[in-house]
C-alpha positions as CSV (number, residue, x, y, z in Angstrom):
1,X,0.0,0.0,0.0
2,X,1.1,3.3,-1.2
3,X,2.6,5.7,1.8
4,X,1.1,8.6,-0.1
5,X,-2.7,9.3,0.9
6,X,-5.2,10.5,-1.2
7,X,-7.3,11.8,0.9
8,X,-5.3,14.3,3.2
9,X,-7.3,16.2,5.9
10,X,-5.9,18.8,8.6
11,X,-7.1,20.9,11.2
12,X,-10.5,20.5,9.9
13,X,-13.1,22.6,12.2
14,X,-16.7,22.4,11.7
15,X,-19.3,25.2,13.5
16,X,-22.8,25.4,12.8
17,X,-24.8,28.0,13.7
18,X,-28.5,28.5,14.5
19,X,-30.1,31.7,15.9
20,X,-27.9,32.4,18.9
21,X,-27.0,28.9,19.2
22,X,-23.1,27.7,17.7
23,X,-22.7,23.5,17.5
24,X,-19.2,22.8,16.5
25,X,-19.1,19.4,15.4
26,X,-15.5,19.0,14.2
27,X,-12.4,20.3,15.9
28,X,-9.5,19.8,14.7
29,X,-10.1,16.9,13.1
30,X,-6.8,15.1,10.9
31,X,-7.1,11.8,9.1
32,X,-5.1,10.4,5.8
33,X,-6.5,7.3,3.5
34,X,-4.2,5.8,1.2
35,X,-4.9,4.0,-2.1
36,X,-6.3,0.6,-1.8
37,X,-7.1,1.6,2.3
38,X,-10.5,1.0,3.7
39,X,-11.2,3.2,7.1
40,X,-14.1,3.2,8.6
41,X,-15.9,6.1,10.3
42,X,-17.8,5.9,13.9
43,X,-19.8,7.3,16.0
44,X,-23.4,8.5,17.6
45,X,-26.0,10.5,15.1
46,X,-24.7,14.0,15.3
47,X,-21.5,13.7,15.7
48,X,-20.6,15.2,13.1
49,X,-19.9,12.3,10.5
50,X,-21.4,13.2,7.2
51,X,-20.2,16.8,8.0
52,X,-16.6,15.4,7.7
53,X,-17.5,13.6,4.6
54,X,-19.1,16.2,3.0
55,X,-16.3,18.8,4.0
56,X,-14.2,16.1,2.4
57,X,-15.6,15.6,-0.6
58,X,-15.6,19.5,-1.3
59,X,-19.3,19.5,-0.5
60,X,-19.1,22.2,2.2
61,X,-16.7,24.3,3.3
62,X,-15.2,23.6,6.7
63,X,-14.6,26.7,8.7
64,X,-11.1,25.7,9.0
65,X,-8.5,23.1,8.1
66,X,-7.1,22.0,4.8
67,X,-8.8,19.0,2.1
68,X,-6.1,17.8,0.1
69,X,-6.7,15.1,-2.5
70,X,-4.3,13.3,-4.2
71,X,-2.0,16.3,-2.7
72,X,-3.6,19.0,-4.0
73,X,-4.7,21.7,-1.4
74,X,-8.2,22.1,-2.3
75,X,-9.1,24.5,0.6
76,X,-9.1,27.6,-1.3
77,X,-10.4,26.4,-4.8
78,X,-13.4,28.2,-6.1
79,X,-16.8,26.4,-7.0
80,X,-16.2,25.8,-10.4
81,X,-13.0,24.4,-9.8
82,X,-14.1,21.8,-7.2
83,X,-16.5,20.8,-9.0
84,X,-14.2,19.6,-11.1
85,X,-11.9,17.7,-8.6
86,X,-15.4,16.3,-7.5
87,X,-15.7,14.7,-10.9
88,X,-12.5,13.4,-11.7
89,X,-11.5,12.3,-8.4
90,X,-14.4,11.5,-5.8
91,X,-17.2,9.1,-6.1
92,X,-19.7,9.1,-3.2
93,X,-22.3,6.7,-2.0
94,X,-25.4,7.7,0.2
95,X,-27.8,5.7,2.7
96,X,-30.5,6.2,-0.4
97,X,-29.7,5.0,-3.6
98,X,-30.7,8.7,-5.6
99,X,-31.0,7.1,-8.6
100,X,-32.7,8.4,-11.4
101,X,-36.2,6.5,-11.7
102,X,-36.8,6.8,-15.2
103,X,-33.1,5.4,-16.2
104,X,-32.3,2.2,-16.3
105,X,-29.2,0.8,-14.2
106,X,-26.8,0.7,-17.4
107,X,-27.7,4.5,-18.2
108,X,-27.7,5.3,-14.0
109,X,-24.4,4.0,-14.3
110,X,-22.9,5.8,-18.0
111,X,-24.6,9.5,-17.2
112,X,-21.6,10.7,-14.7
113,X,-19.2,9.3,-17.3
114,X,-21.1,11.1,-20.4
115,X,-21.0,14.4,-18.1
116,X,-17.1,14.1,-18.1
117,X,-16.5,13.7,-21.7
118,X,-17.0,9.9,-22.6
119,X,-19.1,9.1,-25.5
120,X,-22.4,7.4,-25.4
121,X,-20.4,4.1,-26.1
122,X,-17.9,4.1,-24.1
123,X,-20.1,5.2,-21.3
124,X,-22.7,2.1,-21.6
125,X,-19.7,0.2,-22.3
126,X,-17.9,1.1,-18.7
127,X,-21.3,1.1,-16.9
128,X,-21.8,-2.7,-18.1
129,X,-18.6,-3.7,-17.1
130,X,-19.2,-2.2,-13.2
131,X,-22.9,-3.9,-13.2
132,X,-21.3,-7.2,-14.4
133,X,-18.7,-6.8,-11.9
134,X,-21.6,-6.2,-8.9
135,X,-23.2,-9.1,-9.9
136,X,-25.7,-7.1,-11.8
137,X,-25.1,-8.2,-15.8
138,X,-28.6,-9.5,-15.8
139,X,-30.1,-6.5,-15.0
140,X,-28.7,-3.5,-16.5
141,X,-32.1,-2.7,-18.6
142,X,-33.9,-2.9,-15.2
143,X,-35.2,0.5,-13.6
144,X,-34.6,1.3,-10.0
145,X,-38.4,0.3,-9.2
146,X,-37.9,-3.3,-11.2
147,X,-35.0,-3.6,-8.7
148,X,-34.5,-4.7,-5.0
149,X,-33.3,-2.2,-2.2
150,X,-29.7,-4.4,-2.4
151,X,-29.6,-4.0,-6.3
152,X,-30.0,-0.5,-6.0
153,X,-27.9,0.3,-3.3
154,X,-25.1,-1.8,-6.3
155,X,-26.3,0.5,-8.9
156,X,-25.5,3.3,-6.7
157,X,-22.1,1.9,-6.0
158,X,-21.4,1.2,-9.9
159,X,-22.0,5.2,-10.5
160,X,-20.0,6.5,-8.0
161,X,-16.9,4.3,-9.1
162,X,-17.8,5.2,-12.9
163,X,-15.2,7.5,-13.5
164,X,-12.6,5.8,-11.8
165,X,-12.2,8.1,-9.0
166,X,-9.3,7.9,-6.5
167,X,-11.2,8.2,-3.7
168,X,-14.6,6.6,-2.3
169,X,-17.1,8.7,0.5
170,X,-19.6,6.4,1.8
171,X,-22.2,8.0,4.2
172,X,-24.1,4.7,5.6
173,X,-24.2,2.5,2.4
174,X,-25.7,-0.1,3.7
175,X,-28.0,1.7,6.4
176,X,-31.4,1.6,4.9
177,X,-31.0,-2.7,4.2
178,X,-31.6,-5.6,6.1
179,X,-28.1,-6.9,7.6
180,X,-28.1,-9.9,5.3
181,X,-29.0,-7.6,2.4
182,X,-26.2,-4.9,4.2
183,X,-23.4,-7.8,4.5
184,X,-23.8,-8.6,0.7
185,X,-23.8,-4.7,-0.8
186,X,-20.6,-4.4,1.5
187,X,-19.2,-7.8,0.2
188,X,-19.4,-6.7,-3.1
189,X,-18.0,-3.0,-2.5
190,X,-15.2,-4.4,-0.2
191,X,-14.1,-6.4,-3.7
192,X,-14.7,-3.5,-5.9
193,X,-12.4,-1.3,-3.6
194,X,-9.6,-3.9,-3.6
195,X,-9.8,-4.6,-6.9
196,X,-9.7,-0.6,-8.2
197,X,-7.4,0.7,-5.1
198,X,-9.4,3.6,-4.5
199,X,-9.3,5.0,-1.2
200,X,-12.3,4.5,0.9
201,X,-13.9,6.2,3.8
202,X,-16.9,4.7,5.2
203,X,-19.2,5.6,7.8
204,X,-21.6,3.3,9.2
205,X,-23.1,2.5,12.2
206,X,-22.8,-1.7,11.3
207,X,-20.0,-2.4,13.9
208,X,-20.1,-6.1,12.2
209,X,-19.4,-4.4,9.0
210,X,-16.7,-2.1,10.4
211,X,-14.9,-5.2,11.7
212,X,-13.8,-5.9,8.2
213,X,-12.1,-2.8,7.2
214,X,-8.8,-1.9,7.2
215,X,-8.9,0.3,10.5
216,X,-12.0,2.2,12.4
217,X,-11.8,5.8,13.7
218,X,-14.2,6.9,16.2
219,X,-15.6,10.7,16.4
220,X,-16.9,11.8,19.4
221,X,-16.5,15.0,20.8
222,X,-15.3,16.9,17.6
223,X,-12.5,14.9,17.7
224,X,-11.0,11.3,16.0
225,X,-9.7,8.6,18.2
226,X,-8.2,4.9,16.6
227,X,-10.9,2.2,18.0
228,X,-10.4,-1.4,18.3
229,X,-13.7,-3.4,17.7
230,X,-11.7,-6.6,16.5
């Protein structure tokens, strides 16, 4: 495994504010995830989680601390221009699929890859490849309603890997499943990370699911502790 991360974040600080009210949810918050690296993320609803991912994936502005990907200091870069990191470097998977219910899984899967250039082709092409790969060749003219909450929750995983991103943000994946439905979508994303190296950080709630990845930070407080639930 490569010693250089892709995901690089430091200092990161987090405040919300409502009315006369200020939640700060990160504090000083540092982590690294290299290439081929699965790290899992912990901890109670509301502790600031999917603020961390979002800030990480160049969703939201922290309101301090440093995002670099692939050792780029993104902190400063202007909409447009994260917007393009976004797309060439960071696929994302939610707790709801978000797929588009008139597309079918093959077209769910080639759109991301058509909005950065590939042709109609060469899109289907890749999007067949990732379905077949998910266990999903049989189903790639299926819409999302023709399709069960597991083979969605695939789908979604297929598009966020589509244009070959370096790094993976996965906010409860497997949340809204039943745990043997859960411990299959992770099987098959587990593989799909090893097999790509992308760099993934996961949060969940599944401590069974956490178990299997390459190390598990807990956030509590605003801050990132190293837990042991092996």
């Amino acid at each position: 495994m490569s010693e250089t991360p892709i995901l690089s974040v430091r200092g990161l600080e987090r405040t919300y504010v409502t009315g006369d009210r200020r939640l700060t949810v990160l504090q000083g918050v540092d982590i690294d995830v290299s290439p081929g690296e699965i790290v899992g993320l912990i901890g109670p609803s509301g502790s600031g989680k999917s603020s961390l991912l979002h800030a990480a994936g160049l969703l939201e502005r922290p309101n301090a601390g440093a995002i670099l990907i692939d050792g780029r200091d993104c902190s400063a870069l202007n909409e447009r221009a994260r917007t393009r990191v976004r797309l060439a470097s960071i696929g994302f998977v939610y707790q709801f699929h978000h797929l588009l219910a008139e597309f079918s899984a093959l077209d769910n899967v080639a759109l991301p890859l058509m909005i950065a250039g590939e042709s109609h082709e060469t899109a289907r092409a890749r999007a067949g490849v990732l379905l077949s790969q998910l266990g999903l060749g049989e189903r790639v003219d299926h819409q999302p309603a023709q399709m069960s909450g597991g083979e969605q929750q695939r789908v979604a995983i297929a598009r966020a890997l589509a244009n070959r991103p370096r790094l993976l943000l996965a906010d409860e994946p497997t949340g809204n499943l039943d745990p043997n439905t859960s411990a299959d979508v992770f099987a098959s994303l587990y593989e799909l990370v090893r097999e790509t190296g992308v760099a993934a950080l996961i949060a969940t709630h599944n401590l069974e699911l956490a178990r299997h990845m390459d190390r598990v930070l807990a956030l509590k407080d605003g801050h990132l502790e190293p837990q042991s639930i092996f």
